[in-house]
C-alpha positions in Angstrom: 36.3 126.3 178.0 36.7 128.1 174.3 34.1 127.4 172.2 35.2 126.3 168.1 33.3 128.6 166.1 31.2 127.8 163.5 34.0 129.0 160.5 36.3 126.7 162.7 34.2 123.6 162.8 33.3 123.9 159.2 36.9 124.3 158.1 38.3 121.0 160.4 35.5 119.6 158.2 36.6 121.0 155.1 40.2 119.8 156.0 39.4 116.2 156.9 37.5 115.6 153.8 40.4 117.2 152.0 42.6 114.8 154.1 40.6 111.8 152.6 41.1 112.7 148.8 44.7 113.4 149.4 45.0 109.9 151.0 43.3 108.6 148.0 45.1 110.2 145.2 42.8 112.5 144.2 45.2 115.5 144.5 43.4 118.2 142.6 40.2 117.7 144.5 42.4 117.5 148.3 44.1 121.0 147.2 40.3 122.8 146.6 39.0 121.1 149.7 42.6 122.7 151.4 42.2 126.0 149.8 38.5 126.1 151.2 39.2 125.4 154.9 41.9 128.2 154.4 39.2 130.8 153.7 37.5 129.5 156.1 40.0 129.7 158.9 43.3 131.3 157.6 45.5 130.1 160.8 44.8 126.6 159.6 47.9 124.9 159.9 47.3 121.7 159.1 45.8 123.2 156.2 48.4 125.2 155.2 51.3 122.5 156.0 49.3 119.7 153.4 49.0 122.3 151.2 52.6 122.6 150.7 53.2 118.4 151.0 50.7 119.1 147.3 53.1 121.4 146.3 56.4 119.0 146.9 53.7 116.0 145.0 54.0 118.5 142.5 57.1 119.0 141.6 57.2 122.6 142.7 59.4 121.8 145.9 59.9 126.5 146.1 56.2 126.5 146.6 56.3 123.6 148.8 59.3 125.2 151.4 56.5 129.1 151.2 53.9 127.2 152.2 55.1 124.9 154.6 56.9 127.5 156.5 53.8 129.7 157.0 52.4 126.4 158.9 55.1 126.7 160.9 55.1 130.5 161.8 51.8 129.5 162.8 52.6 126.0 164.8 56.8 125.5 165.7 56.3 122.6 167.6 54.7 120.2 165.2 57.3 118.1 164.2 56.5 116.7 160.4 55.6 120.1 159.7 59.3 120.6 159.8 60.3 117.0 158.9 58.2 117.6 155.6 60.0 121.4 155.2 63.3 119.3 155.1 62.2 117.0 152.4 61.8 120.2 150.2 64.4 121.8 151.3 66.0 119.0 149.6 64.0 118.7 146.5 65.8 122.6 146.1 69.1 121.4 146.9 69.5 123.3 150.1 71.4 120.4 152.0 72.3 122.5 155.0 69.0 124.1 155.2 67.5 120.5 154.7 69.0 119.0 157.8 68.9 121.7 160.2 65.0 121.2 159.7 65.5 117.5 159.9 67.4 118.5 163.5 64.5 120.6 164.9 61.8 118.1 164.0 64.1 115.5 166.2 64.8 118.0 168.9 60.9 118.2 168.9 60.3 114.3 168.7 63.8 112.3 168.7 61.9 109.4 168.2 60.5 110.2 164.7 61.4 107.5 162.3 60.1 109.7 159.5 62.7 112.5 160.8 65.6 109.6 160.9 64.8 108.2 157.6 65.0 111.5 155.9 67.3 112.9 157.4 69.5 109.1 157.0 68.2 109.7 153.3 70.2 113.4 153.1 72.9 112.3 154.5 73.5 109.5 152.2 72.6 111.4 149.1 75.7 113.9 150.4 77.8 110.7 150.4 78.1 111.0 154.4 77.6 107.5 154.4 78.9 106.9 157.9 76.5 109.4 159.5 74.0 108.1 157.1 74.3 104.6 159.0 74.4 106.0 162.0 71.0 107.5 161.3 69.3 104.0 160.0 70.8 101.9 162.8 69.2 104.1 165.4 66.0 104.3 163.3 65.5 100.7 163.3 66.9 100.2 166.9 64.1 102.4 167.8 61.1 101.5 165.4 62.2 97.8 164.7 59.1 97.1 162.9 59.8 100.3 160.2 60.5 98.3 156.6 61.7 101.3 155.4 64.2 102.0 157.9 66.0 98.7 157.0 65.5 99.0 153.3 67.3 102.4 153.4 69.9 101.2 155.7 70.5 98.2 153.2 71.1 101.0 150.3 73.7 102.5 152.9 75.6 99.4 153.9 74.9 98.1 149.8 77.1 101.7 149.2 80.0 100.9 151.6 80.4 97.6 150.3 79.1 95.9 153.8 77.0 93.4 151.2 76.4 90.7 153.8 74.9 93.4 156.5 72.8 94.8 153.1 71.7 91.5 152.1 70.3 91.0 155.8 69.0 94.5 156.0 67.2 94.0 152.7 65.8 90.8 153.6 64.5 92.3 156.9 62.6 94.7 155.0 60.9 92.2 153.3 60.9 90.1 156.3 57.7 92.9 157.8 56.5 93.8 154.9 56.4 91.3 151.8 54.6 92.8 149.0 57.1 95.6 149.3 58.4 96.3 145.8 61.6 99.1 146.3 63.4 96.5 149.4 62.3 93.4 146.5 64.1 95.8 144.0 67.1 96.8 145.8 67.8 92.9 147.0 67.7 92.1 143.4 70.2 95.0 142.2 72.8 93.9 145.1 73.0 90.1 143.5 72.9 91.9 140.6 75.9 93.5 141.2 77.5 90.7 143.2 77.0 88.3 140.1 73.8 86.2 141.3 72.7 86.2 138.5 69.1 84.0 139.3 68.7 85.2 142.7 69.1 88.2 141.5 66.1 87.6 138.8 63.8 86.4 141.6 64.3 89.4 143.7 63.0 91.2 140.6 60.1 89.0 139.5 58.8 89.5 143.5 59.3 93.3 142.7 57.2 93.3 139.8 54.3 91.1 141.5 54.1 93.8 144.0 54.4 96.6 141.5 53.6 95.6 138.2 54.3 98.9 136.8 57.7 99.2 138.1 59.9 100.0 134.8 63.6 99.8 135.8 62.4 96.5 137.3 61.7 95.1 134.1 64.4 96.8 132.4 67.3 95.4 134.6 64.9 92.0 134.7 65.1 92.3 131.2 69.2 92.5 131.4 69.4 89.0 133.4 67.0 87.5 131.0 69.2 87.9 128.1 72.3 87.1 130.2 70.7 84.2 131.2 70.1 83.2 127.3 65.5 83.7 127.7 65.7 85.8 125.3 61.8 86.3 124.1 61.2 86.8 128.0 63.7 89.4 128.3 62.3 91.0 125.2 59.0 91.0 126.9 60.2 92.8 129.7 61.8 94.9 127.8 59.0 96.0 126.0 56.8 96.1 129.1 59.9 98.7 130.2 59.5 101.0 127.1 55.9 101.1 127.3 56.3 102.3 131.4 59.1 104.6 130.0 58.6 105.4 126.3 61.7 108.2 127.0 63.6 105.7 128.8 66.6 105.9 126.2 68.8 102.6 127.8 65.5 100.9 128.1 64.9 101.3 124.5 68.9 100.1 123.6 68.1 96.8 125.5 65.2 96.1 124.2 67.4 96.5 120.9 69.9 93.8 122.4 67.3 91.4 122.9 66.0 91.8 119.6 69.5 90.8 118.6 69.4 87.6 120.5 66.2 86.6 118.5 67.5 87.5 115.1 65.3 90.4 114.7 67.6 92.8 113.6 65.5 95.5 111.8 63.7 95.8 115.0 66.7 95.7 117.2 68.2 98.7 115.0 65.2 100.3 115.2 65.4 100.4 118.8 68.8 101.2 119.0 67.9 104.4 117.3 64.7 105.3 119.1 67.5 105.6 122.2 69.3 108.0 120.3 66.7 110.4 119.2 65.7 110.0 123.2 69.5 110.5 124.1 71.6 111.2 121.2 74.7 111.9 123.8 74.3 108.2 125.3 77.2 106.0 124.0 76.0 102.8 124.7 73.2 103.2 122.4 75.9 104.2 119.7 78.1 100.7 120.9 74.9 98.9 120.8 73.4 100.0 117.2 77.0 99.4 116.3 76.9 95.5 117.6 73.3 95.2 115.3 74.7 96.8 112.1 77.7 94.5 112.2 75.2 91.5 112.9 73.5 92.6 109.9 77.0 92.6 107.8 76.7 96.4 107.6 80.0 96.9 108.7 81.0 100.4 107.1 77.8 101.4 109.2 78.8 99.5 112.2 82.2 101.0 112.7 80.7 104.5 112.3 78.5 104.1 115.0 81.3 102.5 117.2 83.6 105.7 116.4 80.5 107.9 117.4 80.2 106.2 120.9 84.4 106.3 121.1 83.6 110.4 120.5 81.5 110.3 123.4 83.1 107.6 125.9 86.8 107.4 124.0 88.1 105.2 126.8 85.2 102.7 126.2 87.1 99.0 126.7 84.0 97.8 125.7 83.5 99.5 122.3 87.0 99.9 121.1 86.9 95.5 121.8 83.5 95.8 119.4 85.6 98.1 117.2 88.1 95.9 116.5 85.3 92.9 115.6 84.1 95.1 113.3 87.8 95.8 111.4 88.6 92.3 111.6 85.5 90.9 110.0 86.4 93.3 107.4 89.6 91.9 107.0 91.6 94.8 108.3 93.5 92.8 111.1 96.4 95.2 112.0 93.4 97.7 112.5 91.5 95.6 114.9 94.6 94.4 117.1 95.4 98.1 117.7 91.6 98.6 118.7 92.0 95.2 121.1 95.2 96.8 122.1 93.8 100.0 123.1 90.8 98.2 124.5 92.6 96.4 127.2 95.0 99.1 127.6 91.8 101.0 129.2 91.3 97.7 131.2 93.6 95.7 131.7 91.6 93.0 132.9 89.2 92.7 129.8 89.6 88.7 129.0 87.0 89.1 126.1 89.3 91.6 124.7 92.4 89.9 125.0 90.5 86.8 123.3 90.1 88.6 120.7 93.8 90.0 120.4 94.8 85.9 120.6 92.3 85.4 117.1 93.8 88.3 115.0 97.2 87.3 115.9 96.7 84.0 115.1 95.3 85.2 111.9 98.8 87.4 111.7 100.5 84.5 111.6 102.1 84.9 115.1 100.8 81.6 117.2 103.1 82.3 120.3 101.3 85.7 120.9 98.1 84.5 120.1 98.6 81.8 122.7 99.7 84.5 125.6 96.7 86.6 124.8 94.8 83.3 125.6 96.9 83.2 128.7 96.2 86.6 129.5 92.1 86.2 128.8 92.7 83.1 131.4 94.2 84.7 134.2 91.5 87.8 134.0 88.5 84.6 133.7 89.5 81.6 134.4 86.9 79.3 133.3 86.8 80.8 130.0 86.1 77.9 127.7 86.5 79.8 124.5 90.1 80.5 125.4 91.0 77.4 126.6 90.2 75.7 123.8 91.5 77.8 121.5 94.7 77.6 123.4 94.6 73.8 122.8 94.1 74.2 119.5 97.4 75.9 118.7 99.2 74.2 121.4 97.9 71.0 119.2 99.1 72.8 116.0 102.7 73.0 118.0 103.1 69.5 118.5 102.1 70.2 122.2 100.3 67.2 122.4 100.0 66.4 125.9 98.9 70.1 127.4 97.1 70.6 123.9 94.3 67.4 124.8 94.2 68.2 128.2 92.9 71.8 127.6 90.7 70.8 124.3 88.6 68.8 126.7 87.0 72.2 128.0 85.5 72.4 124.2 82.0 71.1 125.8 81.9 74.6 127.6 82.1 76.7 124.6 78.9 77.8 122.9 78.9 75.4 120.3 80.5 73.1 122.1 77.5 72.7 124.1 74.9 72.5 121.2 77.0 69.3 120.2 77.4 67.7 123.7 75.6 64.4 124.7 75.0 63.2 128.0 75.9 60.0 128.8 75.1 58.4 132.8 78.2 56.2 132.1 82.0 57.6 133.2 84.1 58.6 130.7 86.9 56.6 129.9 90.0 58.6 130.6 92.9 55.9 129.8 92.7 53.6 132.9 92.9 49.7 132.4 89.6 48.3 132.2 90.1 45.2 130.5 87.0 43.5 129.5 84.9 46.5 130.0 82.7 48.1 127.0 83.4 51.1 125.8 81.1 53.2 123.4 83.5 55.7 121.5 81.3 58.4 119.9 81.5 60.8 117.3 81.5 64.6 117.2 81.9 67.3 115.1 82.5 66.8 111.1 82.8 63.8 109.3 86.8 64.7 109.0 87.1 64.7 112.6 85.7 61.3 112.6 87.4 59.9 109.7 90.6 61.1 111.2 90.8 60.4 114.9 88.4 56.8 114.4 92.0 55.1 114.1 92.5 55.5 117.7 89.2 53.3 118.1 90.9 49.6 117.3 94.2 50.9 119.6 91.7 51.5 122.7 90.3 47.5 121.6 93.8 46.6 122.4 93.7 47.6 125.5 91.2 45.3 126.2 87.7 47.1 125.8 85.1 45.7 124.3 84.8 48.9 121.8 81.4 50.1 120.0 81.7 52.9 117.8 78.7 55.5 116.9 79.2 57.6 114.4 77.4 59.8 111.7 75.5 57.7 109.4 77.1 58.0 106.0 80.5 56.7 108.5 79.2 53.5 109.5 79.3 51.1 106.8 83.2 52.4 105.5 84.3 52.1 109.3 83.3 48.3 109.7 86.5 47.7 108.7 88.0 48.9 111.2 90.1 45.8 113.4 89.7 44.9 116.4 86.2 46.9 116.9 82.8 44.7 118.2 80.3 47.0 115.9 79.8 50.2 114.3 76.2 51.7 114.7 74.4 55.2 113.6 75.2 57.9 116.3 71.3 59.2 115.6 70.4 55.6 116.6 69.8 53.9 119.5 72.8 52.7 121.0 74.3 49.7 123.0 74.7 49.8 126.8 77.8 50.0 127.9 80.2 50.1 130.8 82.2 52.9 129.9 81.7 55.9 126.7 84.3 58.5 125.5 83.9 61.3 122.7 86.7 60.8 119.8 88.4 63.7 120.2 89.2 62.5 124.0 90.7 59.6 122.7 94.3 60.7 122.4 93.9 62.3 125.7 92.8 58.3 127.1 95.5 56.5 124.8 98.4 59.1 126.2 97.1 58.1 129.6 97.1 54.7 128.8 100.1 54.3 126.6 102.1 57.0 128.5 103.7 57.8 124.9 102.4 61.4 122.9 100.6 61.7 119.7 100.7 61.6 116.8 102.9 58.6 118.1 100.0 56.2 119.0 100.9 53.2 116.9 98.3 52.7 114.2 98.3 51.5 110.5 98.2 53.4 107.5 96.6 53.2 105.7 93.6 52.1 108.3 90.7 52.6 106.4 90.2 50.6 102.9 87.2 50.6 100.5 85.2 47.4 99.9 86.8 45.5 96.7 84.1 44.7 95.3 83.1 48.1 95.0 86.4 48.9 93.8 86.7 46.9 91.1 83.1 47.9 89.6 84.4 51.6 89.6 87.2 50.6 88.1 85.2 49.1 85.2 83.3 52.5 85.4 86.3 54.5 85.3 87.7 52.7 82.0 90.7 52.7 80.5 90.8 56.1 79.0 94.5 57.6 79.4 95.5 60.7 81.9 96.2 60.9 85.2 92.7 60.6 87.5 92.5 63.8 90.0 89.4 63.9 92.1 88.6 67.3 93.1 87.1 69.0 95.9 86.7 73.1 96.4 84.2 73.3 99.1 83.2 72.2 102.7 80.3 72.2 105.2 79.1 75.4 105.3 77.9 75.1 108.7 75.6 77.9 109.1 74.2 76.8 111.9 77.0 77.3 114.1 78.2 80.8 113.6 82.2 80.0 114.3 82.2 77.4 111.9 80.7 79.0 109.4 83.2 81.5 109.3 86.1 79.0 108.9 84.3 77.6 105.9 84.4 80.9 104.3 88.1 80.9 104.6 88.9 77.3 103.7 86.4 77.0 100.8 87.2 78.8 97.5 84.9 79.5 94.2 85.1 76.7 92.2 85.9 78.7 89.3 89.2 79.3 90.6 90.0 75.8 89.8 90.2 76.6 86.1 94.0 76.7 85.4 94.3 73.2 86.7 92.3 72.2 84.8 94.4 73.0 81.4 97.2 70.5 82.5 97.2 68.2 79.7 97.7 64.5 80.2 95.0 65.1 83.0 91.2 64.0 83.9 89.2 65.6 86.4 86.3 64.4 88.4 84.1 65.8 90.8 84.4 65.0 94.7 82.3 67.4 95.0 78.8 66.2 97.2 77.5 69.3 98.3 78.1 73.1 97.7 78.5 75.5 94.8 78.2 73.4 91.3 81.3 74.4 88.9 81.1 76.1 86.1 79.1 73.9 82.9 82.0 74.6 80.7 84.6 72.8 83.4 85.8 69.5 81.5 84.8 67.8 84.8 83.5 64.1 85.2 80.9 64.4 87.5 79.4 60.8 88.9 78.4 62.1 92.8 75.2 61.7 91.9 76.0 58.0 92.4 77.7 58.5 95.9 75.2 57.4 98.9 78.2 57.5 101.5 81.4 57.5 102.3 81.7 53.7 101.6 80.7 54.9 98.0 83.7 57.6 97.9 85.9 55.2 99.2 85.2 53.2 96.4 85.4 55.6 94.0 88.7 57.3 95.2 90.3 53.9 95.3 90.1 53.8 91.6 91.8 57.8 91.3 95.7 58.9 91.4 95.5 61.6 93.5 92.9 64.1 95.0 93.5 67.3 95.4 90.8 68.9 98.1 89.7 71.6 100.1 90.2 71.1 104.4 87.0 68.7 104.0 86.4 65.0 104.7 86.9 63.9 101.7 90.8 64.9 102.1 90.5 62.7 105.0 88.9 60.1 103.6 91.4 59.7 100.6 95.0 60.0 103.1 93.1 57.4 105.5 92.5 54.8 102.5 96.4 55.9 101.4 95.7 57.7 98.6 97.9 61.0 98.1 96.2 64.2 98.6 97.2 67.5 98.0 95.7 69.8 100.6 94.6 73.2 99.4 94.7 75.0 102.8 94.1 78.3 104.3 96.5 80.7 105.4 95.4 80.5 109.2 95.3 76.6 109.4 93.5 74.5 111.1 95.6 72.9 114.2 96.3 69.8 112.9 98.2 70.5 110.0 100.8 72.3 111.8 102.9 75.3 110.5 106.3 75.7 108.5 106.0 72.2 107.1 104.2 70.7 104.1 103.8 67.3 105.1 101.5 66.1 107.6 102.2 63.4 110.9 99.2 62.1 110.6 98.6 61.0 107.1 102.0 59.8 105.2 101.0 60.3 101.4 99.0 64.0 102.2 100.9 67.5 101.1 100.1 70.8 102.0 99.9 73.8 100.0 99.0 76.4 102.1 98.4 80.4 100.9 101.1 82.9 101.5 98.6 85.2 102.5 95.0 85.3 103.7 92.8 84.6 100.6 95.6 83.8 98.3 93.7 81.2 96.4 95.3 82.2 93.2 98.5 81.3 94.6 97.8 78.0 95.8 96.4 77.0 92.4 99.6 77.8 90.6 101.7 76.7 93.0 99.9 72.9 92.5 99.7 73.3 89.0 103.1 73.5 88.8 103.4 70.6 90.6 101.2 68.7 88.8 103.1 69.5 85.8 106.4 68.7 87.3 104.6 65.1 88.6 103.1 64.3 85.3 106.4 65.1 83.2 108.7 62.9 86.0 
């Protein structure tokens, strides 16, 4: 029997403690303990092989393939010592070299799952994905109770598109060994990537409870976060990401987008350029800071950074779509329709790009195209609200009545839509006979849309419902007079139960339904709103006798800041009341303000200004009752006046609202109401003349 000599003994002691620290982290202390048995006993394998596993832990993989070789001059049947020689082979890039060591440490022991994994791991990172799953199926088929096996053959199948077999594969990782954060990871980017969106967020949440510290975890949790619309979790994440990462350059950029999402844009542009001093060659950081500039109004700034990604990525879809935004809210709209044009000419299949195309064009004046870019964003998403209804909207504004409703009622799926829908457990009435019934008919949107489309509320009582109408509360006491209606009651109230409820703006939908005739062809009075006369006749003591022709005006609607999309069409159909001022020199002429809300008019204006009176629209009723004509801004007030038969003049914008139609300067729904619309976008000064002629020509007839 040979006899271990002392030197031996002392070194396999050596060694094993060695073996411990290594084990436990505690590299520097394994390599001395290593290095010592070594000296000790140079033909220490073992030794010698761990030595170079340090080495590959290292990031010296060169070191890693010396050392690791001597262990094998010395011991050529140990298989890890070459399975581990093939993992650094590969850290070098020597594929060939790689699996030819991968091949001897099978010959030696074909059962190794360590040998089948990495050498299933090599082949897949050479995109031999075949082979590659040839590899993991025998691996698990051998060592069925291997997690990693299965998690790697998940990433195969997840890369040859099998995602069912993935899915399973993933989940059988997980399956033998739960707290396993890479197989919780993967899972999640496969949903991820499939469009499952909260699966997807779960897989990652389970990642990070097994491995708090994992940072693309919380990056791409991050991602679904703000998709989902959590924004100050995703910001969280995000931050939790950068702070794993600080040179993490995307991680940084979507941190930025979060930011965005909570209004912070400073910080959001400060992280946006954090990711390019990390990466100043990534364009998405470029498209991003871009999309937080133009946020901020900084547009100049915002297209420069959008042109500096296009120099980096210049077949971005994604940021010449952002591009054209950026030119469009700048009013250069043949600009940005060549940007959307080039945008979906790099894909084909962008729908938010060829939404976008449908809003400039319609903003060029061109309806028919804007409506086929619609069409187009349709067939590339189908259940793309935003489209839709702005596909209704100009099919309304072509006297398309009956596909115009039918496609508006997606508007509860848009954005804003949905800040402004209310749930109601009752079925909404959609035109069938249900005589004797209630029916609660309630407001939504402006007060215009109200005071317009509240007509249709006595035609559905003629049908035989028992009708209740909510609306806003300045509405309520004016709309009493409504015929044929059981009650009128606040919309913030508490309301009535009922059999049966319907927004307003569904109502022609219902009556065409019901009716089977189109709109604006539903039979109702006009005018079908009237002010009390009592009310009346005290402003018509108020008013006096004093000669001129009584013009209410009106230069300014809600500005609606609250909802983003509306706000912007106030900017376009409001003008600066000083703008008013040649109007205002037509003799045989008195002036009074309409005016509730907004910007005051210049002190100097010879206007008679009594709002301050006004408590609600039964109030301006009143008081409009006892004027000649008003001349107004695309606000309620115009409504108001051509629903109590008063003529209006309608200053309107040059990309009008549906529902006063184009190439006419009448309007269906309102007899006595004419339209003066600009000749070009922002043409206020044109529209004034243009009435003040008029007003001259009516005043000297």
């Amino acid at each position: 029997m040979k006899r271990t000599s002392p030197k031996t003994a002392q070194a396999q002691e050596l060694f094993s403690k060695g073996m411990s620290h290594h084990q436990a982290g505690r590299l520097a202390e394994a390599e001395r303990l290593y290095r010592q048995a070594l000296t000790l006993d140079p033909r220490h394998s073992d030794a010698l092989h761990l030595l170079g596993v340090l080495a590959a832990q290292s990031g010296q993989p060169a070191l890693a393939v010396e050392r690791i070789s001597q262990a094998i001059a010395l011991s050529p049947d140990t298989d890890a010592y070459h399975c581990n020689l093939g993992l650094a082979l590969a850290g070098l890039g020597r594929t060939d070299e790689a699996e030819a060591a991968y091949g001897r440490a099978l010959k030696l022991h074909p059962n190794s799952p360590e040998a089948l994994n990495n050498l299933g791991l090599l082949l897949r990172d050479a995109g031999r994905l075949a082979e590659a799953e040839t590899r993991f199926q025998t691996l698990v088929s051998l060592a069925p109770n291997y997690p990693e096996g299965f998690n790697n053959l998940g990433l195969t199948l997840m890369d040859m598109g099998r995602m069912a077999q993935s899915e399973q594969a993933f989940q059988q990782a997980i399956a033998l060994r739960q707290a396993y954060p890479e197989a919780h990871y993967n899972l999640g980017n496969l949903y991820q990537s499939s469009g499952l969106i909260q699966p997807a967020i779960a897989c990652y949440q389970n990642c990070l409870l097994a491995h708090p510290h994992h940072g693309q975890a919380h990056n791409n949790l991050g991602l679904l976060l703000i998709e989902s619309g959590r924004f100050a979790e995703a910001a969280a994440h995000l931050q939790r990401a950068v702070q794993l990462r600080p040179n993490h350059a995307p991680s940084h950029s979507n941190l930025g987008v979060a930011l965005d999402e909570l209004g912070r844009y400073d910080d959001a542009v400060a992280s946006h350029r954090q990711a390019i001093a990390l990466a100043p060659h990534l364009p998405s950081s470029h498209n991003n800071l871009g999309n937080s500039l133009k946020l901020m109004k900084r547009l100049d700034e915002a297209e420069a950074s959008y042109r500096r990604a296009l120099e980096l990525d210049p077949g971005s879809a994604d940021t010449l779509n952002n591009l054209g935004t950026a030119l469009q809210l700048q009013g250069r709209i043949d600009d940005a329709v060549a940007s959307y044009r080039q945008a979906i000419a790099a894909q084909a299949d962008f729908a938010k790009a060829h939404y976008n195309l449908g809003v400039a064009l319609y903003e060029q004046d061109d309806p028919d195209a804007a409506i086929q870019s619609y069409e187009r964003a349709l067939s590339c998403k189908p259940d793309y609200a935003e489209a839709r209804s702005n596909m209704a909207m100009l099919q309304l504004g072509q006297s398309r009545w009956k596909e115009g409703w039918s496609n508006y009622e997606c508007r509860w799926e848009t954005p804003d839509g949905r800040k402004g829908y209310r749930h109601f457990p009752q079925p909404q009435w959609r035109g069938e006979a249900a005589v004797g019934k209630s029916l609660l008919i309630h407001g939504e949107q402006g007060f215009g849309d109200s005071l317009q489309f509240c007509r249709y509320a006595s035609v559905a009582a003629q049908q035989g419902l028992k009708v209740t109408l909510a609306v806003q509360k300045p509405l309520v006491r004016l709309l009493k007079c409504l015929p044929g209606i059981e009650a009128v009651v606040d919309l913030g109230g508490p309301l009535p139960e009922t059999d049966l409820h319907c927004p307003m703006l569904s109502l022609p939908l219902a009556l065409l339904q019901a009716l089977e005739i189109d709109t604006p062809d539903i039979p109702t009075p006009h005018p079908y709103l009237a002010p009390d006369q009592a009310e009346a006749e005290r402003w018509k003591q108020r008013l006096g006798q004093a000669p001129g022709v009584k013009i209410g005006l009106v230069w300014a609607g809600n500005a609606r800041l609250h909802l983003p999309n509306a706000a912007a069409i106030d900017r376009r159909r409001s003008l600066a009341p000083d703008l008013l001022e040649p109007l205002l020199k037509v003799p045989g002429c008195r002036f009074f303000s309409l005016q509730k809300d907004g910007p005051a008019a210049p002190d100097h204006f010879p206007l008679e200004d009594l709002m301050a009176e006004i408590g609600d629209f039964a109030d301006t009723a009143a008081l409009i009752s006892q004027l000649d004509l008003v001349i107004s801004v695309d606000t309620a007030v115009a409504h108001l006046a051509a629903a109590i038969g008063k003529p209006v003049w309608l200053l309107d914008r040059h990309d009008p609202c549906w529902r006063w139609l184009r190439n006419r300067e009448d309007s269906p729904w309102y007899p006595r109401l004419r339209l003066f619309r600009q000749s070009a976008p922002g043409d206020w000064p044109g529209v004034i003349d243009r009435i003040g002629k008029a007003l001259q020509d009516s005043i000297g007839a």
